[in-house]
Structure formats: structure tokens, C-alpha cells
C-alpha positions in Angstrom: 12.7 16.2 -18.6 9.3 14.8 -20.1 6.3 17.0 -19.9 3.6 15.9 -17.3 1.1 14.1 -18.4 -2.5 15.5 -17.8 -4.9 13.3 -15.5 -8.5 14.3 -14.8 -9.2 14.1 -10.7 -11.9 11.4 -11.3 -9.6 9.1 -13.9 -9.3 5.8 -13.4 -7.6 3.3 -16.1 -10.4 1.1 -18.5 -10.1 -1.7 -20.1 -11.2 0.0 -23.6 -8.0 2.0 -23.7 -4.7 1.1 -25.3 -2.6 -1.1 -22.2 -0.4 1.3 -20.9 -1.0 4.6 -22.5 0.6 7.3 -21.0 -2.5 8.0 -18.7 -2.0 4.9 -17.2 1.5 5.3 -16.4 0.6 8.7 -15.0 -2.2 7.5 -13.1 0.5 4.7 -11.8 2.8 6.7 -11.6 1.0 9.1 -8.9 -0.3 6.2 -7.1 2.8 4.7 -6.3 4.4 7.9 -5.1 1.3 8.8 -3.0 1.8 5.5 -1.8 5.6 5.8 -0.9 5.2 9.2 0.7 2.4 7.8 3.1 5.0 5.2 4.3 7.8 7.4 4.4 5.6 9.5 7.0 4.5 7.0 8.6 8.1 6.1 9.1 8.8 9.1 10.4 6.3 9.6 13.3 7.5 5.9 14.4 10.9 7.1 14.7 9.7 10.2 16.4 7.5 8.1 18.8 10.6 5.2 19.3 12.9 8.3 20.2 10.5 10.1 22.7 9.9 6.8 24.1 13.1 5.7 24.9 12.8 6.6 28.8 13.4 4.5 31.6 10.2 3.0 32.7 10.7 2.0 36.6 8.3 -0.7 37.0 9.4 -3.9 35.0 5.4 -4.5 33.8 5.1 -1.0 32.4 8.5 -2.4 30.6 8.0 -5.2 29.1 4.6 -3.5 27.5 6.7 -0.5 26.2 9.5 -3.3 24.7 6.8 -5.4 23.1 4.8 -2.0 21.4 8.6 -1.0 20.5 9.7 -4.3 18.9 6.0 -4.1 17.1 6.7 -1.1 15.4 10.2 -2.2 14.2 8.8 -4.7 12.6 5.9 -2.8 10.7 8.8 -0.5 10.2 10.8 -3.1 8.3 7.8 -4.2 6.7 7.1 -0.8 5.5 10.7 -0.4 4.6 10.8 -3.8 2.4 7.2 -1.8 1.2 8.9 0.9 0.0 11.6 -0.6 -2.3 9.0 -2.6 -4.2 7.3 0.5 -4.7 10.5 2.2 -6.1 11.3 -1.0 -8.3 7.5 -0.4 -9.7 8.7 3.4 -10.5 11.7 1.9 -12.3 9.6 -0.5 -14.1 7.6 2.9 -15.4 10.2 4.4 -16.1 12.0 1.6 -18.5 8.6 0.5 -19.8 8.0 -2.7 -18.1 5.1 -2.0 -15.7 2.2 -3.5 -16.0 3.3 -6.5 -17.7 4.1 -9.7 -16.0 7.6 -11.2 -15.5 7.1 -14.8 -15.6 4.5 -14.4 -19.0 5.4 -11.2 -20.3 1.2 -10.6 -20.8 -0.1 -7.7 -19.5 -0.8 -7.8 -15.2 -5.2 -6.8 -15.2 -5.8 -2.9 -14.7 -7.9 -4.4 -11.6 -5.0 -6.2 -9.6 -2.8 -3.4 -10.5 -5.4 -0.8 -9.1 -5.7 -2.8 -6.0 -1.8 -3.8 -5.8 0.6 -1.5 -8.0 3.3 -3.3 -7.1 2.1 -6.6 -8.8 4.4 -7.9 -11.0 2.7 -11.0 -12.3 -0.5 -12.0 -13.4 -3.2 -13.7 -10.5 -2.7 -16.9 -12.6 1.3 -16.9 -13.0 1.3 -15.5 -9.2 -0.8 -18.2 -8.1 1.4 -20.6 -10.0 4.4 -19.5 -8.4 2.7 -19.8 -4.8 1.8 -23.6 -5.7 5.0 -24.3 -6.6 6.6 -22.4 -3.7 4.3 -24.2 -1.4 5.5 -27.9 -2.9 9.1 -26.9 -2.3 8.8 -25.3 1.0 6.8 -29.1 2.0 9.4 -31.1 1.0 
């Protein structure tokens, strides 16, 4: 097992460090997993909420509210679930040394969009390529 990489509380990744250092990684690292435990919470207290919940409402109103809340919270559930494998495919890409550098380009993904989205895995110029192009297809 590799030794754990120190990280000061305040750290945050700058540009005027090697890409990808293993403070980075670290820093990445913890984010993503902070990340995937807050869903995997959250996914529990739906569950707990769906289960206590499931009662038989009497008056069809009251109902049809407490189906449309449930079928809400599937769906941010599935969202969340869908959430959660990117976030464990990001891990993977720590792990094998691929994070942080984009898969259409192979150049390295800005410490910026990766701060703000961790699970990024293109550049904001190869992503917005990829949208385009998506975008022509899907009009045609």
C-alpha cells in the first residue's frame, strides 16, 4: 500500500506546480471521495424516506402528491447513482495515471474546470467540440 500523501487544510492545486504532482492527485483524490460519500448518504436517507413513506395515503390528492415527490427522488436517485460511477471512473483514472488529462487530446484538463468538475475528462475546448458535433447529429 502507498504511503499517504501529506496535504495542508488550506491547499489548493496552482498552476506553477508540476501537472499532476502527487499533491494534486491527493487533493483529487480526497475531493472525489468526499464527493462520493455525500451522495452515497444522501442516497441513503432517500431510501430511508421512500421506505417510511410507503403507506397508504386514503385520499387520492394526498396520493398523487406523495407518487410525484416519490418518482422525483428516484430520479435524483438515478442521477446520483449515474453521479457516482463517473466519480469512481475518475478514482480509476488516479489510480492508473490518467486523470487530469483529456481523452479526446491527451493535453492536460485546466486545474480550474477540474476544481469545479473532477469528473471532467476533456478539456472546455475538446468538450465543447464534442457538444457541437453532438448537437449536428442529434438535428439531423
Amino acid at each position: 500500500m502507498k504511503a499517504q500523501t501529506f496535504l495542508p487544510q488550506d491547499y489548493r492545486p496552482a498552476e506553477d506546480e508540476p501537472f499532476m504532482n502527487e499533491r494534486q492527485l491527493e487533493y483529487f483524490r480526497r475531493k472525489l471521495e468526499a464527493w462520493k460519500q455525500e451522495l452515497l448518504d444522501q442516497s441513503a436517507e432517500t431510501l430511508e424516506g421512500l421506505q417510511e413513506s410507503a403507506r397508504s395515503v386514503p385520499d387520492l390528492a394526498d396520493r398523487a402528491s406523495e407518487e410525484t415527490d416519490r418518482a422525483l427522488e428516484l430520479r435524483t436517485r438515478d442521477r446520483q447513482r449515474k453521479l457516482v460511477s463517473k466519480i469512481d471512473a475518475a478514482l480509476r483514472r488516479i489510480e492508473t495515471g490518467e486523470y487530469g488529462y483529456c481523452e479526446m487530446t491527451g493535453e492536460p484538463i485546466s486545474l480550474k474546470r477540474l476544481d469545479a468538475r473532477p469528473i471532467a475528462t476533456m478539456t472546455l475546448e475538446a468538450q465543447e467540440r464534442h457538444e457541437r458535433r453532438e448537437r449536428v447529429h442529434r438535428d439531423d
